[in-house]
MARBA-3410 file (N, C-alpha, C, O; in Angstrom, 1 decimal):
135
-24.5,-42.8,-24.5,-23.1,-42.5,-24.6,-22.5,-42.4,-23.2,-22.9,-41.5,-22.5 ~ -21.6,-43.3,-22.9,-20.9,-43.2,-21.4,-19.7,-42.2,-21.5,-19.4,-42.3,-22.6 ~ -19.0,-41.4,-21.0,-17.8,-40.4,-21.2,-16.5,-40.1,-19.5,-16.6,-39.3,-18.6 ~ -15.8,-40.9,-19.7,-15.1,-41.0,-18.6,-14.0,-40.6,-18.8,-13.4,-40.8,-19.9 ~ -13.4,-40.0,-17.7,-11.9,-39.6,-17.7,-10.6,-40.1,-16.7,-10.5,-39.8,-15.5
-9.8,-40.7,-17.2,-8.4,-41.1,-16.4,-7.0,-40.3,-16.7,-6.7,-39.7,-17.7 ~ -6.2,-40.6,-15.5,-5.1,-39.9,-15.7,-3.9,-40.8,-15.1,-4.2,-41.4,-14.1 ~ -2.7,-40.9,-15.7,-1.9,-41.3,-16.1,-0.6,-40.5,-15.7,-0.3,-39.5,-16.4 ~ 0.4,-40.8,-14.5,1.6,-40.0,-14.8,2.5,-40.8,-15.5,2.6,-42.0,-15.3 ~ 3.4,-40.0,-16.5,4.5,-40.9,-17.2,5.5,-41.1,-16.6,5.9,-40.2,-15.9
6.2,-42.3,-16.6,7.5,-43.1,-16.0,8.6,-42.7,-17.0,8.5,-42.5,-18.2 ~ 9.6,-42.8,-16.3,10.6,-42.7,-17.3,10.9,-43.8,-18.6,11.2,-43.6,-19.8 ~ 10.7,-45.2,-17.7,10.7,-46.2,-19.1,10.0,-46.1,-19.9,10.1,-46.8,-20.9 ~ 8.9,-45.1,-19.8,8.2,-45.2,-21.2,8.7,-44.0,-22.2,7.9,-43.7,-23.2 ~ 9.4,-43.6,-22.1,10.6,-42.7,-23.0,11.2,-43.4,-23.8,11.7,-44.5,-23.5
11.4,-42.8,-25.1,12.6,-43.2,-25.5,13.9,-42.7,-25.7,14.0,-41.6,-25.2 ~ 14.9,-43.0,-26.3,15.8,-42.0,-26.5,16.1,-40.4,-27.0,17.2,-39.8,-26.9 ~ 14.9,-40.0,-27.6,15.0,-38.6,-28.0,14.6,-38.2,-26.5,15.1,-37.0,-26.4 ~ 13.9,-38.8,-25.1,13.1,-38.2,-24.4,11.8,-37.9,-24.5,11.4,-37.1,-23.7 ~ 10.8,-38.6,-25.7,9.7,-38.6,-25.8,8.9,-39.9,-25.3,9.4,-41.0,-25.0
7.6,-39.5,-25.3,6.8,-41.4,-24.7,7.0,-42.0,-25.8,6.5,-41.5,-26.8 ~ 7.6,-43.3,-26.0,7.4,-44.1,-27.4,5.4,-44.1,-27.5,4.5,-43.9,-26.8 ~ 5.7,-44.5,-29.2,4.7,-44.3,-30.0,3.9,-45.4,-29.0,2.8,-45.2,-28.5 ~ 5.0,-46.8,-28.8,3.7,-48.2,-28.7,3.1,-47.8,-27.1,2.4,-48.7,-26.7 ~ 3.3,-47.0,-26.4,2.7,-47.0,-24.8,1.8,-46.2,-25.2,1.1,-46.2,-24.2
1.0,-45.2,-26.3,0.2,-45.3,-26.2,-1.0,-45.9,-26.1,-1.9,-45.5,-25.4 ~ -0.9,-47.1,-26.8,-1.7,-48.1,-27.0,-2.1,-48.5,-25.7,-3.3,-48.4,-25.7 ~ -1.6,-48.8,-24.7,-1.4,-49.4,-23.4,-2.4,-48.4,-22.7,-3.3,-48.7,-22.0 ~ -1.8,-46.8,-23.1,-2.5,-45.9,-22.2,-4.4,-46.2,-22.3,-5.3,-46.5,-21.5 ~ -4.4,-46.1,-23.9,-5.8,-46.7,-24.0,-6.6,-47.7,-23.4,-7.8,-47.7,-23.0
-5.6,-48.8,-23.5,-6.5,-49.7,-22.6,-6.4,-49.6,-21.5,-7.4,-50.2,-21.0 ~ -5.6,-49.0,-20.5,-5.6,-48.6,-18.7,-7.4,-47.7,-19.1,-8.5,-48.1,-18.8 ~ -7.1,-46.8,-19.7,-8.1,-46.0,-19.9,-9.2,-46.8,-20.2,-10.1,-46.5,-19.4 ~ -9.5,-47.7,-21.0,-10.7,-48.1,-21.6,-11.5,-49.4,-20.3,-12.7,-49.7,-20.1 ~ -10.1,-50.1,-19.6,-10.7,-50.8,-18.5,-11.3,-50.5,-17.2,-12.0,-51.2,-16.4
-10.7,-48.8,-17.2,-11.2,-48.4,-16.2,-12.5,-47.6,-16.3,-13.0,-47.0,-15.3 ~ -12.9,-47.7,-17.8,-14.4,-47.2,-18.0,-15.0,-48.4,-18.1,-16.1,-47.9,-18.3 ~ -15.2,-49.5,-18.2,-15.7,-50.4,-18.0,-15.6,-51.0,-16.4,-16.6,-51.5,-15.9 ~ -14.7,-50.9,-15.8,-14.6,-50.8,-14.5,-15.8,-50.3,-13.7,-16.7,-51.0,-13.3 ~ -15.7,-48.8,-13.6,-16.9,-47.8,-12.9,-17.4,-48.0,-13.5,-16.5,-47.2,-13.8
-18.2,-48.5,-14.5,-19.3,-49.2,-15.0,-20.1,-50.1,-14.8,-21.2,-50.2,-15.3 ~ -19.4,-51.2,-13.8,-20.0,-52.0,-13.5,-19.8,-53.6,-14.4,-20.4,-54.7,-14.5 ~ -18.4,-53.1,-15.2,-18.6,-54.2,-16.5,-16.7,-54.8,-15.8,-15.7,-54.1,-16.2 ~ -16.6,-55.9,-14.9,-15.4,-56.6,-14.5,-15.0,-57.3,-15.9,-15.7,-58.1,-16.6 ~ -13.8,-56.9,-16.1,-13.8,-57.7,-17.8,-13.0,-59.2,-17.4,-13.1,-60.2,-18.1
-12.2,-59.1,-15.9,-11.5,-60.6,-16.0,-13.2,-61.7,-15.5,-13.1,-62.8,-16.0 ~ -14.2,-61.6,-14.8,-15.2,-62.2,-14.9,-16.1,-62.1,-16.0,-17.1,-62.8,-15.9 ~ -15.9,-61.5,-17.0,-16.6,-61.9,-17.8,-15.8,-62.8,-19.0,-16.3,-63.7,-19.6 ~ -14.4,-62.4,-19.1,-13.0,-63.5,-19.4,-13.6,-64.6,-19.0,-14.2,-65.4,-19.8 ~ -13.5,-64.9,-17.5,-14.1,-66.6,-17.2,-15.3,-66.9,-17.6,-15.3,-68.1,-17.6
-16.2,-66.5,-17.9,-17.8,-66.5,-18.7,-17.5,-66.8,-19.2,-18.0,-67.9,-19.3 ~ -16.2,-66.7,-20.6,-16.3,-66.7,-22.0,-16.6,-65.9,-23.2,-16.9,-66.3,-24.3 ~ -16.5,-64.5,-22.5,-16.6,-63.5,-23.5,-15.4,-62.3,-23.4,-15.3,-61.6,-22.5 ~ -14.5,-62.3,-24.4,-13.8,-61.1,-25.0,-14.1,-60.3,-25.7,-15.1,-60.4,-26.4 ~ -13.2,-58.7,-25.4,-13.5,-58.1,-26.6,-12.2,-57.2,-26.9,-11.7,-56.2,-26.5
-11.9,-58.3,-28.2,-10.5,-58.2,-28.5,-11.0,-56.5,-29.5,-11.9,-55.8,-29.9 ~ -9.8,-56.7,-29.5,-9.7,-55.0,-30.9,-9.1,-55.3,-31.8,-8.0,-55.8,-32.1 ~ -10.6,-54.6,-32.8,-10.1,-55.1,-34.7,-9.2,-54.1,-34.9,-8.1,-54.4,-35.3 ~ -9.6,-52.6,-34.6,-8.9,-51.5,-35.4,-8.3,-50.6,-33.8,-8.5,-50.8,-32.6 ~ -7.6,-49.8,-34.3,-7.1,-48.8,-33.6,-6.9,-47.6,-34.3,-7.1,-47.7,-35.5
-6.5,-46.1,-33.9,-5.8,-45.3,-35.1,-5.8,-44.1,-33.8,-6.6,-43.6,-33.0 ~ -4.3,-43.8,-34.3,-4.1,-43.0,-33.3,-3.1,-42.0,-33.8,-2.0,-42.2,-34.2 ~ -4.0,-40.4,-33.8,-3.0,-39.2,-34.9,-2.2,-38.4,-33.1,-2.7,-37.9,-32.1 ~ -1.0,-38.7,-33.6,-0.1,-37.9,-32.0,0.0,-36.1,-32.8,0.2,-35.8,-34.0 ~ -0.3,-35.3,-31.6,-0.2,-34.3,-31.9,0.8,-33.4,-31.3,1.1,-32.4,-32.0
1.3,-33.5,-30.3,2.4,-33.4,-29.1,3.0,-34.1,-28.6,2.6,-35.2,-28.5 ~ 4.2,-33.8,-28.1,4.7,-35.2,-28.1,4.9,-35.4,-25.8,4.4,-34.4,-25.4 ~ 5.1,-35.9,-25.2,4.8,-36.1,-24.1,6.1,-36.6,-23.4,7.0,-37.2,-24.0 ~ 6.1,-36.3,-22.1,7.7,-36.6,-21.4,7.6,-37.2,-20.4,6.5,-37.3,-20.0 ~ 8.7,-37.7,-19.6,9.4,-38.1,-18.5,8.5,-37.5,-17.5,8.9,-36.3,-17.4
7.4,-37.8,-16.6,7.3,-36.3,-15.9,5.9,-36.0,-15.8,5.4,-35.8,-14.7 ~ 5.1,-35.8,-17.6,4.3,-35.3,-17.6,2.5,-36.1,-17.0,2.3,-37.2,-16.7 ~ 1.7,-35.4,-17.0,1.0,-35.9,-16.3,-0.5,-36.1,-17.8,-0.9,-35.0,-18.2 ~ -1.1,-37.4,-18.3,-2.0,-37.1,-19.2,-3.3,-37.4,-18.3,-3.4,-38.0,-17.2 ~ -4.3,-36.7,-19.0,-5.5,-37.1,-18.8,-6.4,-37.4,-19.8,-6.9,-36.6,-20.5
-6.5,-38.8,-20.0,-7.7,-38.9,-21.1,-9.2,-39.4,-20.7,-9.6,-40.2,-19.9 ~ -9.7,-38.6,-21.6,-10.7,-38.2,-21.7,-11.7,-39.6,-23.4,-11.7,-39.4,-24.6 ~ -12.4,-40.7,-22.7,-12.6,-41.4,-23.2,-14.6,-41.8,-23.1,-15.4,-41.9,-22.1 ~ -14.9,-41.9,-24.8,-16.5,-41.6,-25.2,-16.7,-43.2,-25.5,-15.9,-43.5,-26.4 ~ -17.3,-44.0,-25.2,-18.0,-45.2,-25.7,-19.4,-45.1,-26.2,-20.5,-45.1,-25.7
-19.0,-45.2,-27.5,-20.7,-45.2,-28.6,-20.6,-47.1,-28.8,-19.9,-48.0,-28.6 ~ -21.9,-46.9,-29.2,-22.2,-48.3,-30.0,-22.6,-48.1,-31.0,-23.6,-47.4,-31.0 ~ -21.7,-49.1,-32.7,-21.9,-48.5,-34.2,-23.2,-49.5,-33.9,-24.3,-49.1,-34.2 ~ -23.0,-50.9,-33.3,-24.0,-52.1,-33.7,-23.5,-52.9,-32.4,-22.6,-52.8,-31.6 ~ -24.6,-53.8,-32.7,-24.5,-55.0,-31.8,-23.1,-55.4,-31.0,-22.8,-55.2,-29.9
-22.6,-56.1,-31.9,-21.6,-56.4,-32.1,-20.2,-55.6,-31.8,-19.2,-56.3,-31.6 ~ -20.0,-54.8,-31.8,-19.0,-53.4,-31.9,-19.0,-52.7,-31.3,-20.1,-52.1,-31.3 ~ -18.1,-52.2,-30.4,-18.2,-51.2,-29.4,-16.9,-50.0,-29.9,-15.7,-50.2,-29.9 ~ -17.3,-49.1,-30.2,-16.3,-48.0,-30.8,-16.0,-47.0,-29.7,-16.9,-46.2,-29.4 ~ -14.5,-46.8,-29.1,-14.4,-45.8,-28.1,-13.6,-44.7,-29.0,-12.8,-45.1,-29.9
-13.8,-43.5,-28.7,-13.3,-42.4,-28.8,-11.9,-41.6,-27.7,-12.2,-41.4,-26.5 ~ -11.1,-41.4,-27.9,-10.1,-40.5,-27.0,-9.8,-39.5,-27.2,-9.8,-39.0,-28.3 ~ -9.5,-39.0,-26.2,-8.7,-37.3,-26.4,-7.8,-37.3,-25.2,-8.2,-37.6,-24.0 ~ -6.2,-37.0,-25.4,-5.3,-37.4,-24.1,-5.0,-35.5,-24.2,-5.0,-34.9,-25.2 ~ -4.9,-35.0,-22.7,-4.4,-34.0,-22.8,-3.2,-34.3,-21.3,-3.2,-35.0,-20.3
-2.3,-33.2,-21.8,-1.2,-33.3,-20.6,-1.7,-31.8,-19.8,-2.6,-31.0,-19.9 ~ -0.6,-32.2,-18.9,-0.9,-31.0,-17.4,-1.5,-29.9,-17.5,-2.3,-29.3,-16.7 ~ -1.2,-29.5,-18.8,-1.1,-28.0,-19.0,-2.0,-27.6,-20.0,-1.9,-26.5,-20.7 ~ -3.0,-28.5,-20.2,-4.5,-29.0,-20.8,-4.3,-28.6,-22.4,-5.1,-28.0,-23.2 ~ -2.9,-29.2,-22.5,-2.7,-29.1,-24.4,-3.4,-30.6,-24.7,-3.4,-31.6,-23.9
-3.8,-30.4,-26.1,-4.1,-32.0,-26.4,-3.0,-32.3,-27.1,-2.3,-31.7,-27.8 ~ -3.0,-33.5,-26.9,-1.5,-34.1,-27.2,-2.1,-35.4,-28.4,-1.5,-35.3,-29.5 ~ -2.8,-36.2,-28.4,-3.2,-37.4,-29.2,-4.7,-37.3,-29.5,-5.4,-36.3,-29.2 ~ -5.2,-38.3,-30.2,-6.5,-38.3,-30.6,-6.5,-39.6,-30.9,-5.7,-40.2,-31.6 ~ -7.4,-40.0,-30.5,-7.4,-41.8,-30.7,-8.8,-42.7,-31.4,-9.5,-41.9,-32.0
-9.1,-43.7,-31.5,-10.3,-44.7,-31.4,-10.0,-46.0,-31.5,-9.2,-46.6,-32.3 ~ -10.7,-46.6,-30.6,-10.6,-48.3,-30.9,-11.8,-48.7,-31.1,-12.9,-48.2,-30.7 ~ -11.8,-49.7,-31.7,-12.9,-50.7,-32.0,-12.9,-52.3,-31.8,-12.1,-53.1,-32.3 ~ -13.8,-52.6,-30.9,-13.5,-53.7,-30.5,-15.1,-54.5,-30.6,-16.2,-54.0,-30.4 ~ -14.8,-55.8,-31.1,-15.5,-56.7,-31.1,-15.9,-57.6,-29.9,-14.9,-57.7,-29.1
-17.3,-58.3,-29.2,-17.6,-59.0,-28.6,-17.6,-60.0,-29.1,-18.4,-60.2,-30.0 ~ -16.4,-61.5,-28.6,-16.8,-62.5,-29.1,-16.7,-63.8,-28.0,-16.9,-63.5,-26.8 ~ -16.6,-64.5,-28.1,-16.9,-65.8,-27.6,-15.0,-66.5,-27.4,-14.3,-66.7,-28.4 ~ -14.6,-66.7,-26.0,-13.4,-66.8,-25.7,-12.8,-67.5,-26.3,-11.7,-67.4,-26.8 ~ -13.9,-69.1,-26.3,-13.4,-70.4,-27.1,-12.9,-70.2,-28.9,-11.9,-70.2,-29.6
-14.3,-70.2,-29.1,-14.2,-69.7,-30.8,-13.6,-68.6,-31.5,-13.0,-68.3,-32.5 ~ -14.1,-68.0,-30.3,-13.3,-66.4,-31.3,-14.7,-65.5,-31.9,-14.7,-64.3,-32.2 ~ -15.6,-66.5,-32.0,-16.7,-65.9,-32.6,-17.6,-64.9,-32.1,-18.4,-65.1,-31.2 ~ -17.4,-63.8,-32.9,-18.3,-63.1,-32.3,-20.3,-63.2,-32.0,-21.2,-63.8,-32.7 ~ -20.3,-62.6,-31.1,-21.3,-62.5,-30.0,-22.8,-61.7,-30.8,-22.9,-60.5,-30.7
-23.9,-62.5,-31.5,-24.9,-61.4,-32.1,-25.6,-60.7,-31.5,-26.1,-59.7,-31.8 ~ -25.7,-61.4,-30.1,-27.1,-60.9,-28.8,-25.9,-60.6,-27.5,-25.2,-61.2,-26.7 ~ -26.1,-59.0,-28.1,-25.2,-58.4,-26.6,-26.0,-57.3,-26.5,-25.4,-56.2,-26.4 ~ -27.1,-57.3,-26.5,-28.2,-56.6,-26.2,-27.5,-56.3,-24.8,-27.2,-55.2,-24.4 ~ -27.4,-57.5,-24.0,-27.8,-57.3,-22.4,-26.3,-56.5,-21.9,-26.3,-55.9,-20.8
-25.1,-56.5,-22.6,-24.2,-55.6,-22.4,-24.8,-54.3,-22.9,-24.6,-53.4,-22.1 ~ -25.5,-53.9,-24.2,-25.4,-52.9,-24.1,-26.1,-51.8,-23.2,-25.9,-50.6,-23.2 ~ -27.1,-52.6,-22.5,-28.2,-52.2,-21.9,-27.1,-51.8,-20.6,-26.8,-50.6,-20.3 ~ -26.8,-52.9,-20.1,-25.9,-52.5,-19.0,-24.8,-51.0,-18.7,-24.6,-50.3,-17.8 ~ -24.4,-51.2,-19.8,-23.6,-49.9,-20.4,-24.3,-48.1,-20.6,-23.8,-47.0,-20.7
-25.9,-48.9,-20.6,-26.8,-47.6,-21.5,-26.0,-47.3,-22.0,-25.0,-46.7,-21.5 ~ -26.2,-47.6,-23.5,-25.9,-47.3,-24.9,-26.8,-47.5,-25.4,-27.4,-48.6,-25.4 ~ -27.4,-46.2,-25.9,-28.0,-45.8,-26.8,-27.5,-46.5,-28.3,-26.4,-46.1,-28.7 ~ -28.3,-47.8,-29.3,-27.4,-48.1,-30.2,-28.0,-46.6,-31.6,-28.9,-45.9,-32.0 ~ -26.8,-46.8,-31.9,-26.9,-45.5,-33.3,-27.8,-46.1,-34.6,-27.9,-45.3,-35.6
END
């Protein structure tokens, strides 16, 4: 299990008009977050793009617990397990400045093959790379 943390200050455009962060930037936050654990990891995702491997996202789900401002500063806090081969499931936890937790997240993303779409059965050698222990 790899466990890394990023932080994030909010811009004003990503507000909306009550003055809260819209719902859809979190989504975004996750992936700043999730590229840059693959990053310090040693896993460049636009060279492996040119290889011919993606790893698009089947699921997402994300329960908001607080809501976040103009200003504030998050830190999330991001767990990469592996269910299987094939599937890479990350976990989140976003907290702001003032170390409230604000969201709770997970994505699940598939390895597949850029052309086809088809997912990837032998990623053994990513997971290895990753050390992931598979479950």
């Amino acid at each position: 299990m790899i466990e890394h943390r990023f932080t994030i200050g909010i811009r004003y455009g990503e507000t909306d008009q009550m003055g809260y962060v819209h719902h859809a930037n979190y989504a975004l936050y996750l992936e700043e977050a999730r590229m840059d654990l693959f990053y310090v990891n040693g896993i460049d995702i636009q060279e492996m793009e040119e290889e011919g491997i993606i790893f698009p996202v089947v699921e997402m789900k994300i329960r908001y617990l607080s809501p976040l401002h103009f200003g504030d500063t998050i830190i999330i806090h991001t767990t990469l397990e592996s269910k299987m081969k094939t599937r890479l499931l990350l976990r989140y936890r976003m907290v702001n400045q003032h170390k409230l937790l604000v969201a709770r997240a997970h994505t699940s993303l598939v390895i597949a093959d850029k052309l086809t779409g088809k997912i990837i059965s032998d990623s053994n050698w990513l997971l290895e790379k990753l050390e992931i222990a598979e479950i």
